[in-house]
Biopython code that builds the backbone (N, CA, C, O; Angstrom):
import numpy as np
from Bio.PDB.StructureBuilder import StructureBuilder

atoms = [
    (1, "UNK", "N", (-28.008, 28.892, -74.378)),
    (1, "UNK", "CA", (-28.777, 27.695, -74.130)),
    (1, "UNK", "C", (-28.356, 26.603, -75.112)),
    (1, "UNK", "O", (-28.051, 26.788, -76.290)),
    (2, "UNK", "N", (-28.380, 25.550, -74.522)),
    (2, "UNK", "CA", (-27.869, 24.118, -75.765)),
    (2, "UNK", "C", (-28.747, 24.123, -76.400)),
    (2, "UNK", "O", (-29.760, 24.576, -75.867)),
    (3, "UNK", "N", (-28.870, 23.618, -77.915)),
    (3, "UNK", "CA", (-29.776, 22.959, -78.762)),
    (3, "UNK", "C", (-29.848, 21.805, -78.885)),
    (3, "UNK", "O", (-28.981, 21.148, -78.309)),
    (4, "UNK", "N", (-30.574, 21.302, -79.433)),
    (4, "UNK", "CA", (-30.811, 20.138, -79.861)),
    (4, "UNK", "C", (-29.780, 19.011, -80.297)),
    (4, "UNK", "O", (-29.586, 17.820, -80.055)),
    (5, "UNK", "N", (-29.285, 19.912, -80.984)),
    (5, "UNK", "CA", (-28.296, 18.704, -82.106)),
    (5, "UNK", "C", (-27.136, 18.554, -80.963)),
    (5, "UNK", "O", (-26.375, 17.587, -80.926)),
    (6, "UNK", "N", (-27.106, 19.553, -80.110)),
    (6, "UNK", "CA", (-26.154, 19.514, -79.011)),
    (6, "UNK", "C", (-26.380, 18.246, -78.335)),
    (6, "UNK", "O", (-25.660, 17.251, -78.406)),
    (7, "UNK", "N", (-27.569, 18.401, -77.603)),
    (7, "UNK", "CA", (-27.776, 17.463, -76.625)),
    (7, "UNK", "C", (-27.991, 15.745, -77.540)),
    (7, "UNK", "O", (-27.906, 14.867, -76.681)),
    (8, "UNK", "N", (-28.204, 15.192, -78.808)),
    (8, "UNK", "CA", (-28.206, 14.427, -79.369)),
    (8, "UNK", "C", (-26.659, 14.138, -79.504)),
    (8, "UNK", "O", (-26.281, 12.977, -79.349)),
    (9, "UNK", "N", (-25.622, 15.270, -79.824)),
    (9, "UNK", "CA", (-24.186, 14.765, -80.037)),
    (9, "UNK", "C", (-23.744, 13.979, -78.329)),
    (9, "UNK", "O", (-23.041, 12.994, -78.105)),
    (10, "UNK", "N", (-24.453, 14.848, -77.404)),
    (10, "UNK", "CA", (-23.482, 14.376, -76.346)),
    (10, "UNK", "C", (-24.344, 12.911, -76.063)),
    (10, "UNK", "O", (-23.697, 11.975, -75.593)),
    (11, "UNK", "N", (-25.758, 12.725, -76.340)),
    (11, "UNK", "CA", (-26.541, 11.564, -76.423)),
    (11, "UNK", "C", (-25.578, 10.260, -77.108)),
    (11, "UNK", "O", (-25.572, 9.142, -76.592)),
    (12, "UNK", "N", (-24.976, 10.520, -78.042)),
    (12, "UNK", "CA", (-24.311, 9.557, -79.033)),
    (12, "UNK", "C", (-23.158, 9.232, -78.443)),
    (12, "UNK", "O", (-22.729, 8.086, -78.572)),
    (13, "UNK", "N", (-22.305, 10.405, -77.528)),
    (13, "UNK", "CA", (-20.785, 10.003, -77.616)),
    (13, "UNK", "C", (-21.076, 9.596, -76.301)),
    (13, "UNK", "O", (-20.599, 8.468, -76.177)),
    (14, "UNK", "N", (-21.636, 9.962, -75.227)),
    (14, "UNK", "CA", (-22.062, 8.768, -74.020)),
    (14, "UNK", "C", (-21.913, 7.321, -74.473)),
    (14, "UNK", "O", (-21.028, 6.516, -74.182)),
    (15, "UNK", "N", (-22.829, 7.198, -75.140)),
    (15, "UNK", "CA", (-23.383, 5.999, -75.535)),
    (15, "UNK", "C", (-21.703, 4.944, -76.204)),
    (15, "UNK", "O", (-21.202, 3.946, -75.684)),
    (16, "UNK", "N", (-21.306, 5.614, -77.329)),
    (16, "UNK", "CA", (-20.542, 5.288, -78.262)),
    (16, "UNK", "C", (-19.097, 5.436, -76.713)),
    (16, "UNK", "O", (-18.296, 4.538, -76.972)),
    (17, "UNK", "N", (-18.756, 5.967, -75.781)),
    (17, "UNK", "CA", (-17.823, 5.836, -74.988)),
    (17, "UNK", "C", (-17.933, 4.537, -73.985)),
    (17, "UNK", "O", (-17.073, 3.740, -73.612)),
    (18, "UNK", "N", (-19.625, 4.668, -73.641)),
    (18, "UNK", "CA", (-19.712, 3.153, -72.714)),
    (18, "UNK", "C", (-19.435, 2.368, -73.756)),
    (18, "UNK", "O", (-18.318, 1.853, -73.692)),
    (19, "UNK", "N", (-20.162, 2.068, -74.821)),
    (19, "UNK", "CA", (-19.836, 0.492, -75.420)),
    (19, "UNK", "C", (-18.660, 0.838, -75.797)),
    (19, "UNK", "O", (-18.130, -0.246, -76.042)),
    (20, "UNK", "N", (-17.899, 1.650, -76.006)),
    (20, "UNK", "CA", (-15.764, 1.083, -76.039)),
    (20, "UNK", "C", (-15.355, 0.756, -75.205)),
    (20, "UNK", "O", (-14.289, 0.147, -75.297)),
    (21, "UNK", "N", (-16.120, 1.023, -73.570)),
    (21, "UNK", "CA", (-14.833, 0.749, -72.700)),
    (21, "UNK", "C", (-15.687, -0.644, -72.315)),
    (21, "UNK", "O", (-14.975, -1.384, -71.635)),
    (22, "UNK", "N", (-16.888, -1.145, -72.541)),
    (22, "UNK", "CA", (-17.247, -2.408, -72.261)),
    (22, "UNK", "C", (-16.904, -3.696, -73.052)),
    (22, "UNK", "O", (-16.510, -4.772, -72.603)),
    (23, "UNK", "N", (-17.186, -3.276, -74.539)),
    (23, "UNK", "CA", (-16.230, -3.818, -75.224)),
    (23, "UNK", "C", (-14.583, -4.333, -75.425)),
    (23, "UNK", "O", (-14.116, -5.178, -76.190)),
    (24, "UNK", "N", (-13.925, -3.456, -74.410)),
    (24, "UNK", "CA", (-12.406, -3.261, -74.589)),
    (24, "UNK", "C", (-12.290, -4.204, -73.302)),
    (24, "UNK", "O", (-11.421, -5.061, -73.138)),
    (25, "UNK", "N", (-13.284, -3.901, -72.456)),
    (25, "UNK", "CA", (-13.123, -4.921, -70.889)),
    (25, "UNK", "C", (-12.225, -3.819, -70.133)),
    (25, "UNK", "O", (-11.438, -4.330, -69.335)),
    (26, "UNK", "N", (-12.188, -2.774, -70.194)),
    (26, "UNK", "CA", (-11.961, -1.611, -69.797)),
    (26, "UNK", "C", (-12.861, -1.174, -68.509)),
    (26, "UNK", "O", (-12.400, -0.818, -67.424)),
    (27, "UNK", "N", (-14.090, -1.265, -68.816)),
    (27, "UNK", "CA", (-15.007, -0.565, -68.147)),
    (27, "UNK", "C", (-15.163, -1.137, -66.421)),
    (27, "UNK", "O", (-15.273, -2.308, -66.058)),
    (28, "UNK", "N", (-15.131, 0.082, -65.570)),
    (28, "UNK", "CA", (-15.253, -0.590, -64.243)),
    (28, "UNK", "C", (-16.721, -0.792, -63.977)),
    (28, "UNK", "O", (-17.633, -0.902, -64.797)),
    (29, "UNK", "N", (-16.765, -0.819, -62.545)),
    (29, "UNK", "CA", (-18.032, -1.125, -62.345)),
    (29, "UNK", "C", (-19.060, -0.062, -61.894)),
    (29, "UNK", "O", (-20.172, -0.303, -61.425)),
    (30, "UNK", "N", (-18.399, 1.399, -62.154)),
    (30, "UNK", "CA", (-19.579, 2.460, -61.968)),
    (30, "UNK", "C", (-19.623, 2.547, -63.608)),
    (30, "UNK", "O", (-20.640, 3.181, -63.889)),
    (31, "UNK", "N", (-19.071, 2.243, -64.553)),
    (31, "UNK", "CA", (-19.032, 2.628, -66.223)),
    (31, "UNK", "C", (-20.230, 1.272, -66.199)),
    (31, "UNK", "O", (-21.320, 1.744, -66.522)),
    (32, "UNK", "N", (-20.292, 0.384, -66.033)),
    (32, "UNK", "CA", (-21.112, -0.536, -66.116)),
    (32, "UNK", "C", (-22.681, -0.484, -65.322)),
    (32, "UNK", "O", (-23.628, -1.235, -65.559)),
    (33, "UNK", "N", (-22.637, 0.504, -64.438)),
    (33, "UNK", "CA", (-23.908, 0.908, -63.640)),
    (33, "UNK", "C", (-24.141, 2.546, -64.148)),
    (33, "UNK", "O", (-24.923, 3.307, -63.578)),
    (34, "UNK", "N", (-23.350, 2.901, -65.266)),
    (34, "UNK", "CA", (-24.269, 3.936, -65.840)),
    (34, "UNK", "C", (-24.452, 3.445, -67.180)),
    (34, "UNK", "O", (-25.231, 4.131, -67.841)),
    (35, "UNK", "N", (-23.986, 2.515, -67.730)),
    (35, "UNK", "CA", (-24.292, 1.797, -68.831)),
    (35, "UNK", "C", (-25.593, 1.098, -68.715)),
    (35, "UNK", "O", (-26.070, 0.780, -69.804)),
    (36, "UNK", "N", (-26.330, 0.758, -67.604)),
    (36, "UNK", "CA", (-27.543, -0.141, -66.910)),
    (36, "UNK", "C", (-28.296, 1.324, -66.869)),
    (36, "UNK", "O", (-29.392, 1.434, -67.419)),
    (37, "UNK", "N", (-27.788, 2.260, -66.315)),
    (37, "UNK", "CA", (-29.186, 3.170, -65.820)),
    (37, "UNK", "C", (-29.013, 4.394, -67.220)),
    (37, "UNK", "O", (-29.724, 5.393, -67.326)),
    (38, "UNK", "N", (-27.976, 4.029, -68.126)),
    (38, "UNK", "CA", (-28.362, 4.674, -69.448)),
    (38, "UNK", "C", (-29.396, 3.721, -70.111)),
    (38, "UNK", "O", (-30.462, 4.287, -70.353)),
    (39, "UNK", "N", (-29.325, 2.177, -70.526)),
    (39, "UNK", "CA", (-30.459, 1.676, -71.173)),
    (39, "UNK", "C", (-31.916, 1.821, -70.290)),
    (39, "UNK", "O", (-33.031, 2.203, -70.644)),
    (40, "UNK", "N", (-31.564, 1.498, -69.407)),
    (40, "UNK", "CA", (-32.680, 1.776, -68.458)),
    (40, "UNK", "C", (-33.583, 3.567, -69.167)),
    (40, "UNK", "O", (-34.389, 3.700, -70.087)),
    (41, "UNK", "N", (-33.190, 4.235, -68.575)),
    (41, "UNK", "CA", (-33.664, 6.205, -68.760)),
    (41, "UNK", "C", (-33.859, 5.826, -70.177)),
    (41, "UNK", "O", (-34.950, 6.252, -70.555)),
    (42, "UNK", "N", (-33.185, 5.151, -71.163)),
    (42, "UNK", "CA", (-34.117, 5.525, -72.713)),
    (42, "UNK", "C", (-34.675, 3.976, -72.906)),
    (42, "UNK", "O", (-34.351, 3.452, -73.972)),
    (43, "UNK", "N", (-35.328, 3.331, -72.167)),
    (43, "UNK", "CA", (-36.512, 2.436, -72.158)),
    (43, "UNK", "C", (-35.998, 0.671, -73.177)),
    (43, "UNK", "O", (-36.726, 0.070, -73.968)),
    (44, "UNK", "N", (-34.679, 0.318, -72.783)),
    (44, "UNK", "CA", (-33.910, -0.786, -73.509)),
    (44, "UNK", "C", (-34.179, -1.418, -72.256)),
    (44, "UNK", "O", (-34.048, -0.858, -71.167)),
    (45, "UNK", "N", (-34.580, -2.670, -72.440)),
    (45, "UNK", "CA", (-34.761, -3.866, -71.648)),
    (45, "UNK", "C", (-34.588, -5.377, -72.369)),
    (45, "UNK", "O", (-34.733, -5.283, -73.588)),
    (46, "UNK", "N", (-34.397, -6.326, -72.051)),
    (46, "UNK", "CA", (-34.463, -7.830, -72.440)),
    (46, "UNK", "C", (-34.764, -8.441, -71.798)),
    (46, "UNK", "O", (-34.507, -8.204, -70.617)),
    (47, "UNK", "N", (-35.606, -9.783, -72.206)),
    (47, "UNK", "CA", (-36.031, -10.990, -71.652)),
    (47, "UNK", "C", (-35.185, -11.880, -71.496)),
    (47, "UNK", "O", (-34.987, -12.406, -72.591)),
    (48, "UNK", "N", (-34.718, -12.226, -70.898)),
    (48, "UNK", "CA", (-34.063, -13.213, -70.492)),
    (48, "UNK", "C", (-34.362, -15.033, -71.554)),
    (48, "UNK", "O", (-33.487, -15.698, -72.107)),
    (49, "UNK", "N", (-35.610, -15.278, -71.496)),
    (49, "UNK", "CA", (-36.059, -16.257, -72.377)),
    (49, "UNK", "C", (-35.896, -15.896, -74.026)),
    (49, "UNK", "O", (-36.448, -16.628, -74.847)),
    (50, "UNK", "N", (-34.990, -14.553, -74.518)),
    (50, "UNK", "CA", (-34.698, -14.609, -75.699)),
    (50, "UNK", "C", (-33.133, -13.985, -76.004)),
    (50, "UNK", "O", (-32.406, -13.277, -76.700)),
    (51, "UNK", "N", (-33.209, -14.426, -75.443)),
    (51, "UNK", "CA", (-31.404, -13.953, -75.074)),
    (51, "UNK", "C", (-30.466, -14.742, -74.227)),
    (51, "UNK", "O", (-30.604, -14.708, -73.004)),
    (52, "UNK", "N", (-29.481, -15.484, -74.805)),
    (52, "UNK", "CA", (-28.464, -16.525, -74.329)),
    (52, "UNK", "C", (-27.620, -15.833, -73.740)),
    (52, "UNK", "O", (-27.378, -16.368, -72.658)),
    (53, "UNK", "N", (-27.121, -15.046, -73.862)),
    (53, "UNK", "CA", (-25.818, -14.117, -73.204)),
    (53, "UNK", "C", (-26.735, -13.683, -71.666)),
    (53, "UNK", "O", (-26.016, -13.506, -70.683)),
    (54, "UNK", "N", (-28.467, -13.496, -71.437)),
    (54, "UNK", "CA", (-28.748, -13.009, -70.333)),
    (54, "UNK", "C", (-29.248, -14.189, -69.400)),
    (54, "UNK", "O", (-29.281, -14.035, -68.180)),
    (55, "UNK", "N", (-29.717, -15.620, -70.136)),
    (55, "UNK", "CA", (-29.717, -16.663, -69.815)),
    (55, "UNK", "C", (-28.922, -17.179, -68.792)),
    (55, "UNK", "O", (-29.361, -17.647, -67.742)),
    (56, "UNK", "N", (-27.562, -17.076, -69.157)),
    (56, "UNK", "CA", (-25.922, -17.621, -68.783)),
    (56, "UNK", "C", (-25.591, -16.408, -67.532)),
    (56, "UNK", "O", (-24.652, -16.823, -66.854)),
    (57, "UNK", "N", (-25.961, -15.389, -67.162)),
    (57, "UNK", "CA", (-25.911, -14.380, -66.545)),
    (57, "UNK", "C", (-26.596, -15.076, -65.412)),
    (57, "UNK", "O", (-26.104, -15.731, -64.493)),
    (58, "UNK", "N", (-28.107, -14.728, -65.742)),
    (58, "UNK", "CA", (-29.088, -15.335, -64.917)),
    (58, "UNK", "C", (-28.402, -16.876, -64.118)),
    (58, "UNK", "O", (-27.936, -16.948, -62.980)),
    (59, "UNK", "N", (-28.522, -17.878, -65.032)),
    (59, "UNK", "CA", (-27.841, -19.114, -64.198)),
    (59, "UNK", "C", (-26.697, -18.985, -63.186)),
    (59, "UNK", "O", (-26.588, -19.454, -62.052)),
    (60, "UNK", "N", (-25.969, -18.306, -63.829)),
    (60, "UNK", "CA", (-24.812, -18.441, -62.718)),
    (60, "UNK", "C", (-24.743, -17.041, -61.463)),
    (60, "UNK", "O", (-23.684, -16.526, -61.105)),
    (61, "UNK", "N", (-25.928, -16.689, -61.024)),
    (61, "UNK", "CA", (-26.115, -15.561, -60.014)),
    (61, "UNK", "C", (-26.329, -16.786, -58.558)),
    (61, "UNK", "O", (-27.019, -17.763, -58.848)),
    (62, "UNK", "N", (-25.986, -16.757, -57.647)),
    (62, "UNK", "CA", (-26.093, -17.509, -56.509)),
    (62, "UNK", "C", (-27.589, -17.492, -55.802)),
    (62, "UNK", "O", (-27.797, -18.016, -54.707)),
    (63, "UNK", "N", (-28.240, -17.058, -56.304)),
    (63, "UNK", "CA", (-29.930, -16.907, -55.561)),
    (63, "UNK", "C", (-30.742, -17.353, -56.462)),
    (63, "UNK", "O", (-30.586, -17.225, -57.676)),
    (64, "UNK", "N", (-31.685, -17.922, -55.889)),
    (64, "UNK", "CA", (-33.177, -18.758, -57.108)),
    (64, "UNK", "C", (-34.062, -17.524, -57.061)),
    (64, "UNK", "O", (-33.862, -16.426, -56.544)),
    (65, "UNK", "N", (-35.015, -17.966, -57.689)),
    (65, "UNK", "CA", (-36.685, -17.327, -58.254)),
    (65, "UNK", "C", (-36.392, -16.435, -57.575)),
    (65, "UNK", "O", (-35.863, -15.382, -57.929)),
    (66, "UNK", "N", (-36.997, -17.062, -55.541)),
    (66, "UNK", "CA", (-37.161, -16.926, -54.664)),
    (66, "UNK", "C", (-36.532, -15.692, -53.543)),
    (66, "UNK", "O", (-36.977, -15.406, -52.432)),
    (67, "UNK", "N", (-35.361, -15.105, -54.263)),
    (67, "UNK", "CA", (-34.219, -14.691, -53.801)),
    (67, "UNK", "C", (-33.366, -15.229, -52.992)),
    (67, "UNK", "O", (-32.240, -14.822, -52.706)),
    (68, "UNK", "N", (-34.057, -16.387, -52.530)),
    (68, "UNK", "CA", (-33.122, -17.274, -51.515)),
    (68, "UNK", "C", (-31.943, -18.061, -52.340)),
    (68, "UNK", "O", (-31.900, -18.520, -53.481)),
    (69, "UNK", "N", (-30.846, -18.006, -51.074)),
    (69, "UNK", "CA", (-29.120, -18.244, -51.663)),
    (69, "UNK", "C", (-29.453, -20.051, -52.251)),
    (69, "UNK", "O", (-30.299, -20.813, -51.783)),
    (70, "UNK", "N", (-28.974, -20.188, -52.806)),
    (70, "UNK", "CA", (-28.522, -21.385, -53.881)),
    (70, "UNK", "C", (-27.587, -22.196, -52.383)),
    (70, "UNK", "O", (-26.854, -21.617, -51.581)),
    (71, "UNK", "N", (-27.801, -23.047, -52.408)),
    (71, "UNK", "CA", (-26.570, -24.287, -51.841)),
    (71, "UNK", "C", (-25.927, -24.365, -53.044)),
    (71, "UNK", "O", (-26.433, -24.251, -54.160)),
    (72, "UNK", "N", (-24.340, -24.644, -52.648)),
    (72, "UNK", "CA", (-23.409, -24.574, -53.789)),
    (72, "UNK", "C", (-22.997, -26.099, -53.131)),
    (72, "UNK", "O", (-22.805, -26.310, -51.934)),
    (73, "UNK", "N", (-22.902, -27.248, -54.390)),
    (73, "UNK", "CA", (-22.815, -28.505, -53.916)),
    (73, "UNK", "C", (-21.241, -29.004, -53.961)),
    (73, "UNK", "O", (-21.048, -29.370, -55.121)),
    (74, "UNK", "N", (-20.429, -29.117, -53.439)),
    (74, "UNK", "CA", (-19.250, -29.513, -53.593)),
    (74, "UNK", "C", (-19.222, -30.638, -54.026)),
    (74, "UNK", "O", (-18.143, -31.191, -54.240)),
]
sb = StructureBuilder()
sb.init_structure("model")
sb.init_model(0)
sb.init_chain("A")
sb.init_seg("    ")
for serial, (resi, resn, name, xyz) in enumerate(atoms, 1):
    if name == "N":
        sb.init_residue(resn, " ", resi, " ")
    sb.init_atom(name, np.array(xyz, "f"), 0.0, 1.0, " ", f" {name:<3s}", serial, name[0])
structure = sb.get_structure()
């Protein structure tokens, strides 16, 4: 049966493998949707109103509030 310190090592090198390959710009886009549903499962979230990097995310997504599509103005 695993122990503890087991399941904490493989806890760390998950973790410590997504942020290299996101960092490196490596990471595709299932490394980036278990990187979301890893912060997600251990309870990491952000507000958007305190965070500029999620701000700049937010703005440039093509849908309002509303979910309705944005007119893109030429």
């Amino acid at each position: 049966m695993i122990n503890e310190d087991t399941l904490k090592e493989m806890h760390t090198a998950l973790c410590q493998s997504l942020l290299s390959r996101i960092q490196s710009g490596e990471a595709s886009s299932a490394d980036m949707s278990v990187a979301r549903q890893f912060l997600r499962d251990n309870g990491i979230d952000c507000v958007a109103a305190d965070n500029k990097p999620m701000l700049n995310l937010a703005s440039s997504l093509p849908f309002d509030d509303d979910g309705k599509q944005r007119i893109q103005q030429a």
